[in-house]
SERO-4910 file (N, C-alpha, C, O; in steps of 0.05 Angstrom, whole numbers):
BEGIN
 pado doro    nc1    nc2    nc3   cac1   cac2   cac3    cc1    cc2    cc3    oc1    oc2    oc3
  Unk    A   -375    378    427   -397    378    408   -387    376    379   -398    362    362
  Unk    A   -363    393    374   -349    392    343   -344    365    338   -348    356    315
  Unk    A   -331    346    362   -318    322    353   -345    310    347   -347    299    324
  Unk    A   -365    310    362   -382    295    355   -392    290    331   -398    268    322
  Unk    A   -394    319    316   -411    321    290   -388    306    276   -394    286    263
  Unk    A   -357    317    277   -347    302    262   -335    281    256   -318    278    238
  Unk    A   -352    253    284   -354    233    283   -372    220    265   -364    204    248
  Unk    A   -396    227    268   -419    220    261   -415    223    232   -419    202    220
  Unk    A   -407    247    215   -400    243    200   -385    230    177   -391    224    154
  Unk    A   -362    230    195   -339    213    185   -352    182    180   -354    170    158
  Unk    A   -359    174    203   -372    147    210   -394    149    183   -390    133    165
  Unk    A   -412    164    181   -430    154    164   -422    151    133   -426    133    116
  Unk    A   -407    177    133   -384    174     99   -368    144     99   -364    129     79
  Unk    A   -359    141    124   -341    114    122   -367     90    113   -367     82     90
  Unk    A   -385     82    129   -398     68    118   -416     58     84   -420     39     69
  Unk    A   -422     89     86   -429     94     59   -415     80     37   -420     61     21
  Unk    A   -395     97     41   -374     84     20   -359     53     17   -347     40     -1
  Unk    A   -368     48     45   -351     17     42   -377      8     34   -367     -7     16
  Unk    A   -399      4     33   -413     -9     17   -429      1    -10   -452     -7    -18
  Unk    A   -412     18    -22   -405     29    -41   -390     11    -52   -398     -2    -71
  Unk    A   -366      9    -44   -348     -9    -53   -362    -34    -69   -359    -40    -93
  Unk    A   -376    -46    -50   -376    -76    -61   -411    -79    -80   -424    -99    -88
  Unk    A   -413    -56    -81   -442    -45    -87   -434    -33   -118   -454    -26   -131
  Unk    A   -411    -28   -131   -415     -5   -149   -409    -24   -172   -396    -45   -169
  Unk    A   -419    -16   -196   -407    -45   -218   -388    -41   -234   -376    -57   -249
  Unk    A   -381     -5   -227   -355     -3   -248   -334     -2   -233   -334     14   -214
  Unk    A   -305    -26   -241   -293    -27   -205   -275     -4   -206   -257      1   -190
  Unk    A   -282      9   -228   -256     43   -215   -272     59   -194   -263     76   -180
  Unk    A   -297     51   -194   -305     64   -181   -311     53   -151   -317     63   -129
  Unk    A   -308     36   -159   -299     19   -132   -270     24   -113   -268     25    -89
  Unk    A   -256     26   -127   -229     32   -125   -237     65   -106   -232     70    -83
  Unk    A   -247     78   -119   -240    111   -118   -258    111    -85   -250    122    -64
  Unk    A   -280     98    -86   -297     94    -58   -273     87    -43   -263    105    -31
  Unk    A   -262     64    -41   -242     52    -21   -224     71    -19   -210     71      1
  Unk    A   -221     87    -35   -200    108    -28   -209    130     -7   -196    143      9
  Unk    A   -243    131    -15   -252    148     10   -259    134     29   -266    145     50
  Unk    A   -258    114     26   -256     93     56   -236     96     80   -236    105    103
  Unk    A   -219     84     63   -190     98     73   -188    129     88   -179    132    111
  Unk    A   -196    146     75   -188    170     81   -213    175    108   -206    184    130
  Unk    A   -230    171    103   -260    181    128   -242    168    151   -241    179    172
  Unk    A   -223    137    146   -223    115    166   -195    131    178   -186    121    200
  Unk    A   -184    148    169   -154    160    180   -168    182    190   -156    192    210
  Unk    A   -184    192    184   -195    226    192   -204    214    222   -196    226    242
  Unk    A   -225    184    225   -231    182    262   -210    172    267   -208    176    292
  Unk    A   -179    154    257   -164    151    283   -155    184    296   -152    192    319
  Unk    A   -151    198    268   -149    229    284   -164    238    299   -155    256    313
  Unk    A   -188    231    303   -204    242    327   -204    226    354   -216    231    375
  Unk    A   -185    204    347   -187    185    374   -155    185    383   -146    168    398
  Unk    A   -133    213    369   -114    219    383    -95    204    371    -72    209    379
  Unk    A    -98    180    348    -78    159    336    -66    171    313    -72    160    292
  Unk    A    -52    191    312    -47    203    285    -30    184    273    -31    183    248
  Unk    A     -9    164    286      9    155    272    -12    129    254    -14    124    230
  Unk    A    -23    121    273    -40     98    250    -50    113    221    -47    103    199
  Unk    A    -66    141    227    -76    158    205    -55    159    175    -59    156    151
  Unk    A    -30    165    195    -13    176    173    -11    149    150    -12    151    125
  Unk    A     -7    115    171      0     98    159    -16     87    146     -8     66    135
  Unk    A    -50     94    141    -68     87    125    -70    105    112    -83     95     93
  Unk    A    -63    136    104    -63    147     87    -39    144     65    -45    147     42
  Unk    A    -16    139     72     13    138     66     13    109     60     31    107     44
  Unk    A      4     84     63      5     65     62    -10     55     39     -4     49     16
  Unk    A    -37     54     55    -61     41     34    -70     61     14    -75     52     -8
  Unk    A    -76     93     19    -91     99     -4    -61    110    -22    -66    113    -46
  Unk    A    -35    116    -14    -20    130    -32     -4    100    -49      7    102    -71
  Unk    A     -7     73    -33      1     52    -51    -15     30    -61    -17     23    -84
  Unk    A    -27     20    -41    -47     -4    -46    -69      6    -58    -74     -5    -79
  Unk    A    -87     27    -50   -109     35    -72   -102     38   -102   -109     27   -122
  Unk    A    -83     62    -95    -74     69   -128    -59     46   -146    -64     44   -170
  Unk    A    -41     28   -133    -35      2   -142    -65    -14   -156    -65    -17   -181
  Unk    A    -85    -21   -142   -111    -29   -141   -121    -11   -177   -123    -21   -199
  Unk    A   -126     14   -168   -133     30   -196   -115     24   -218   -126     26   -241
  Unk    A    -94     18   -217    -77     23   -242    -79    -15   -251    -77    -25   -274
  Unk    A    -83    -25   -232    -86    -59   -244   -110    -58   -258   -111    -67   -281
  Unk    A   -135    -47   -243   -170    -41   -252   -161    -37   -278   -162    -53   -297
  Unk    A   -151     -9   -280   -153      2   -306   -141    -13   -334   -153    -16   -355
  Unk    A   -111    -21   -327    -94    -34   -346   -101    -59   -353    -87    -65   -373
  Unk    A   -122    -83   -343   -121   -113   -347   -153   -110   -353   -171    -99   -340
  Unk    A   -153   -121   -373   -182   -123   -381   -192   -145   -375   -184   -164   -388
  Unk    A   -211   -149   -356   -227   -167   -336   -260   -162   -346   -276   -143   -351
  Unk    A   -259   -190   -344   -281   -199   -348   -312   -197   -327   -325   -218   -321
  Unk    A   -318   -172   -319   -328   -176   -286   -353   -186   -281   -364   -194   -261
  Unk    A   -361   -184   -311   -400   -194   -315   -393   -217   -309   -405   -226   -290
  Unk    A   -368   -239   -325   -362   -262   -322   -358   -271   -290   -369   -290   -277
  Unk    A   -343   -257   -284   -333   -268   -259   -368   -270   -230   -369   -285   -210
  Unk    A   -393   -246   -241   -405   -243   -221   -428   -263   -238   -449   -249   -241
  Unk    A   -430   -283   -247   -439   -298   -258   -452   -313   -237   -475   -312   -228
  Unk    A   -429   -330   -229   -441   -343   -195   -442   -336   -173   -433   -350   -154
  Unk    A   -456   -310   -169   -452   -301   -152   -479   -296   -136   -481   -281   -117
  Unk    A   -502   -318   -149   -519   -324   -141   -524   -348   -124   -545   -353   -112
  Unk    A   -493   -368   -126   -493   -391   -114   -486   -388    -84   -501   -398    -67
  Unk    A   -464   -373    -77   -459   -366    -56   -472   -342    -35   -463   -334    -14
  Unk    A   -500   -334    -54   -503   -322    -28   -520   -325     -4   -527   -306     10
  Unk    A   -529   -354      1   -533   -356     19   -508   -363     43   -511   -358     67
  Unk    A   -488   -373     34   -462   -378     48   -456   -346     60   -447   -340     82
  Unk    A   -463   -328     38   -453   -295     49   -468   -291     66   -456   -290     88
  Unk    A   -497   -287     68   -510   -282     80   -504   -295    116   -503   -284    137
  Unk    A   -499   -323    108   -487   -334    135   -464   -317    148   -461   -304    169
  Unk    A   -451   -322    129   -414   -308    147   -427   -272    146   -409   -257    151
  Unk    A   -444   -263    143   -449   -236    149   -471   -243    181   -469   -233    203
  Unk    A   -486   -256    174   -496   -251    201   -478   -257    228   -475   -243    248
  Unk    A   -469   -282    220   -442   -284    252   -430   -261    255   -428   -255    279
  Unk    A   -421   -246    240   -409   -231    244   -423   -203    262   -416   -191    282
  Unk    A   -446   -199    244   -472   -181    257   -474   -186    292   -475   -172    312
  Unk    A   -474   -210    288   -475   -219    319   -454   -217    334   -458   -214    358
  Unk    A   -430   -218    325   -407   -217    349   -409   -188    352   -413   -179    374
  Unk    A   -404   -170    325   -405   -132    329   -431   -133    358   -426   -118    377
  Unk    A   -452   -146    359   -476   -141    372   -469   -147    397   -473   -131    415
  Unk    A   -456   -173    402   -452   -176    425   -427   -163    443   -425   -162    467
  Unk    A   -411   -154    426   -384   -139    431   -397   -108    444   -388    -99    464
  Unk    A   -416    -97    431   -430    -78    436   -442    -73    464   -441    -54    480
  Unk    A   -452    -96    464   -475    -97    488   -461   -106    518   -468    -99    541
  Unk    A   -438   -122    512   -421   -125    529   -399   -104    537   -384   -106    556
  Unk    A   -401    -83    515   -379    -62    529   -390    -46    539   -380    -34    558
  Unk    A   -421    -38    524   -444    -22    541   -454    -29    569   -465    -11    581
  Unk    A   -451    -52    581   -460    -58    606   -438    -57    622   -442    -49    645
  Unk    A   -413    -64    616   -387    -71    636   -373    -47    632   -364    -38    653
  Unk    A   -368    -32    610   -347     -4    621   -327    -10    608   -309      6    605
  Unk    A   -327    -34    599   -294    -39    582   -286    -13    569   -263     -5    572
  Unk    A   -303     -1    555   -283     19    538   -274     42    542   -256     53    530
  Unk    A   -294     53    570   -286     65    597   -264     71    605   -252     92    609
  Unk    A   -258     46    607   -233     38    622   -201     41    603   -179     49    610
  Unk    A   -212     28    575   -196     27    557   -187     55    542   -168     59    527
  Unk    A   -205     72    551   -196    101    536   -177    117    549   -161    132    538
  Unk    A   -178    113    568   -151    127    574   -116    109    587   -111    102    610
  Unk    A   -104    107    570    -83     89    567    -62    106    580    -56    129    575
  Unk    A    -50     90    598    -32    103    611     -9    103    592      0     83    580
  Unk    A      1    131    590     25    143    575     56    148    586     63    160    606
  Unk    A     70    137    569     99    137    590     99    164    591    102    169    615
  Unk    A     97    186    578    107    212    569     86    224    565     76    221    543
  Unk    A     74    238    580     55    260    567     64    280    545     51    287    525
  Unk    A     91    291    554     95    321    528     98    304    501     89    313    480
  Unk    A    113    273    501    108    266    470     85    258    451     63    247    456
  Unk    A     89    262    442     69    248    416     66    216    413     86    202    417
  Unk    A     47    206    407     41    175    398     55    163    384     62    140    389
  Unk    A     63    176    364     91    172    339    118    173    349    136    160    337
  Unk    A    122    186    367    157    197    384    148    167    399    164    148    397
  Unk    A    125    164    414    121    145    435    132    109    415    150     92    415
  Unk    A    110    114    402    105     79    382    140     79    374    152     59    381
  Unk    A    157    102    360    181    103    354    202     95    376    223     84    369
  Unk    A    197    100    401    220     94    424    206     63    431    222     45    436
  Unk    A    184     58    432    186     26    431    194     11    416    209     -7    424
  Unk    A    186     13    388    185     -4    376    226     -1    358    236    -14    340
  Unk    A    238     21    373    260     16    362    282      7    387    306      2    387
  Unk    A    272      7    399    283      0    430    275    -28    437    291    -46    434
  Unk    A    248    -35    449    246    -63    461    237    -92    432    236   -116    436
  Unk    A    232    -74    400    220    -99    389    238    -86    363    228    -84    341
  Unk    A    261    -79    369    285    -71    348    290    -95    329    289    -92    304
  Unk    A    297   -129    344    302   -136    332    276   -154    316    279   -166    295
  Unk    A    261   -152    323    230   -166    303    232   -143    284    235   -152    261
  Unk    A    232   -116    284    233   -103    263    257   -103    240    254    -89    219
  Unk    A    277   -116    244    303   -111    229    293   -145    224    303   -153    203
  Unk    A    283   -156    231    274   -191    218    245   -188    201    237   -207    187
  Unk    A    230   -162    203    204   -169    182    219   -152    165    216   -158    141
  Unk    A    240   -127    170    252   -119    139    273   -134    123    281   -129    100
  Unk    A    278   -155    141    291   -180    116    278   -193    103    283   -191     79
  Unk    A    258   -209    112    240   -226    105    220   -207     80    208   -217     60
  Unk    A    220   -175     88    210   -164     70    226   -161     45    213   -158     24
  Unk    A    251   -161     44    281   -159     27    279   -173     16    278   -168     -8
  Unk    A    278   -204     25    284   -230     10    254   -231     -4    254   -233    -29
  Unk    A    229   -230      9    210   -229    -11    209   -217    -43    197   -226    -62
  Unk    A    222   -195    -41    232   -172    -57    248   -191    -87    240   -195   -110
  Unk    A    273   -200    -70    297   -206    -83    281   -233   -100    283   -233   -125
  Unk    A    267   -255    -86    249   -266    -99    231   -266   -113    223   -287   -123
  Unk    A    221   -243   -117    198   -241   -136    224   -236   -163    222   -248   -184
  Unk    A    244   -220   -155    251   -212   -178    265   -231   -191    264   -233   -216
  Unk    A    276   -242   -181    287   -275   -195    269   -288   -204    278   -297   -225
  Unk    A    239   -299   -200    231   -303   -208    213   -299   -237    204   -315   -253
  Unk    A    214   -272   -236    203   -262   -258    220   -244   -275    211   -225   -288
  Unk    A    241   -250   -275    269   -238   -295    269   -261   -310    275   -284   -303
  Unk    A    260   -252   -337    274   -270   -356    298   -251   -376    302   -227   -380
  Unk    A    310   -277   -386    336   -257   -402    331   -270   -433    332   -293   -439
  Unk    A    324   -247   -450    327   -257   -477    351   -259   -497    372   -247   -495
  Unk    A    344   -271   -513    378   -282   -530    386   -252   -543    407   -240   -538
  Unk    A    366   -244   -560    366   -228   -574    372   -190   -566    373   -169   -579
  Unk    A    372   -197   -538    372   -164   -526    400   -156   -521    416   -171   -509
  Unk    A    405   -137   -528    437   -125   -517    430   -119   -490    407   -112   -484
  Unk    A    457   -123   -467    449   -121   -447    473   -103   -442    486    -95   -461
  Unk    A    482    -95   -417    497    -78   -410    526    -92   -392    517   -103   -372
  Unk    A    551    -95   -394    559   -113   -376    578    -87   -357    595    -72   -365
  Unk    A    570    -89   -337    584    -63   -321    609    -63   -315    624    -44   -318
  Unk    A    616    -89   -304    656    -97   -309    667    -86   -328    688    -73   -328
  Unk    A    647    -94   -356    674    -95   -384    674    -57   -375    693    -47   -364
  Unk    A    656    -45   -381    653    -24   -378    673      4   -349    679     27   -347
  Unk    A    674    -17   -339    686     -3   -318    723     -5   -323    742     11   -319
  Unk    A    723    -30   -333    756    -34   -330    760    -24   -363    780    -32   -374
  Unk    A    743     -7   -378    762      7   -402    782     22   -400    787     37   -382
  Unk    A    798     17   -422    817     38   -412    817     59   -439    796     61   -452
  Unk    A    842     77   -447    838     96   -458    843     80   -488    827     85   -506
  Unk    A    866     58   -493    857     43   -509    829     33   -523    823     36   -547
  Unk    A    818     24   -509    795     12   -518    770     42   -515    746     39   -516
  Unk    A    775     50   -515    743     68   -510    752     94   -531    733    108   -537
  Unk    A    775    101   -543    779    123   -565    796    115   -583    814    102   -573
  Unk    A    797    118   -605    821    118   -620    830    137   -639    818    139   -660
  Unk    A    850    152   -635    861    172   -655    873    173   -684    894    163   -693
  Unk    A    850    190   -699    852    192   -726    860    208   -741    844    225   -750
  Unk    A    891    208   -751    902    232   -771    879    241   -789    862    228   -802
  Unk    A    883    267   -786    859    278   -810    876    299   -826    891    315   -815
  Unk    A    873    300   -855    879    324   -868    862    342   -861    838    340   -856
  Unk    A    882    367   -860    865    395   -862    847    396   -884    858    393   -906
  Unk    A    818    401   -886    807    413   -906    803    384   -923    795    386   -946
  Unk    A    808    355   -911    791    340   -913    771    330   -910    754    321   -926
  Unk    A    771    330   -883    749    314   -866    753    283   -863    767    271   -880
  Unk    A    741    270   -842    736    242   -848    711    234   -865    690    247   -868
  Unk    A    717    211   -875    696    192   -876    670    177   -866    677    163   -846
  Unk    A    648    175   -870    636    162   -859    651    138   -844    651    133   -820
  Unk    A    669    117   -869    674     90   -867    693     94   -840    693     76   -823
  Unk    A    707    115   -837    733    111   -818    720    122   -792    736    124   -773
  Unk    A    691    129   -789    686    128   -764    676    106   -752    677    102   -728
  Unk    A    666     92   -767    659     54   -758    679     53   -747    686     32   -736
***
């Protein structure tokens, strides 16, 4: 009975808010909905036993991609009256790609309600009962799909290494740091010793 309420809940906050999202006109506040999007949408994989997906939509999307999302909102001054200008042209095109869609959720529905599919699908046979979904997803995916994962973290690497070449420029005018010259100093080059009279002092000029 508890899970239930705090399905129904969750579920109705999740909806709420995602059409909140595309409903609100100031987009931080758009932003801050999708964040409770996110969060209602990790609270039911927790009730459906998926904590590892939970963790990776909370840890993922709302601790990088939302807050990424807010801090672009906030910093770039966008034009949004401009941009929702034509946004009277397309919506009968929306209205289209929303109803197909209405219809597949409808028929996906009605077809799992008569046949049992999800019945059937809820209880997933488990290599391990005493582990966890996370220990479980962890011994597969580092065992039989080891090497697809060590190929999307290159591909994620070189994405990386690419952006940054790309968008490094070097100016004439900037001192830069050269870490060689720096490393191969020796005691020559990095001090030099200056007779001083007692009860003279140096000079400004002789510390240049």
């Amino acid at each position: 009975m508890l899970q239930g309420i705090a399905f129904y809940v969750l579920a109705a906050v999740a909806v709420v808010s995602a059409l909140l999202v595309v409903t609100a006109k100031n987009p931080v506040h758009s932003v801050l909905f999708l964040i409770l999007t996110f969060f209602t949408a990790a609270g039911l994989f927790v009730l459906l036993g998926a904590e590892f997906l939970a963790m990776l939509l909370v840890v993922v999307y709302v601790g990088a991609v939302a807050v990424l999302f807010l801090f672009v909102v906030m910093m770039l001054d966008v034009d949004f009256v401009g941009l929702r200008e034509g946004f009277a042209r397309y919506l009968p095109l929306a209205v289209i790609v929303a109803g197909v869609l209405l219809a597949e959720m409808v028929i996906i529905s009605l077809t799992v309600a008569t046949t049992g599919v999800a019945a059937d699908a809820a209880g997933p046979a488990v290599p391990n009962a005493d582990a966890s979904n996370i220990e479980t997803i962890g011994r597969v995916l580092y065992t039989d799909y080891v090497y697809f994962f060590q190929a999307a973290g290159i591909v994620l690497l070189i994405a990386m290494i690419g952006a940054i070449v790309l968008t490094l420029r070097h100016k004439p005018h900037v001192k830069r740091q050269n870490v060689a010259d720096q490393v191969g100093r020796d005691a020559k080059k990095a001090m030099e010793v200056k007779s001083v009279q007692t009860g003279v002092g140096v000079s400004p000029e002789d510390l240049v």
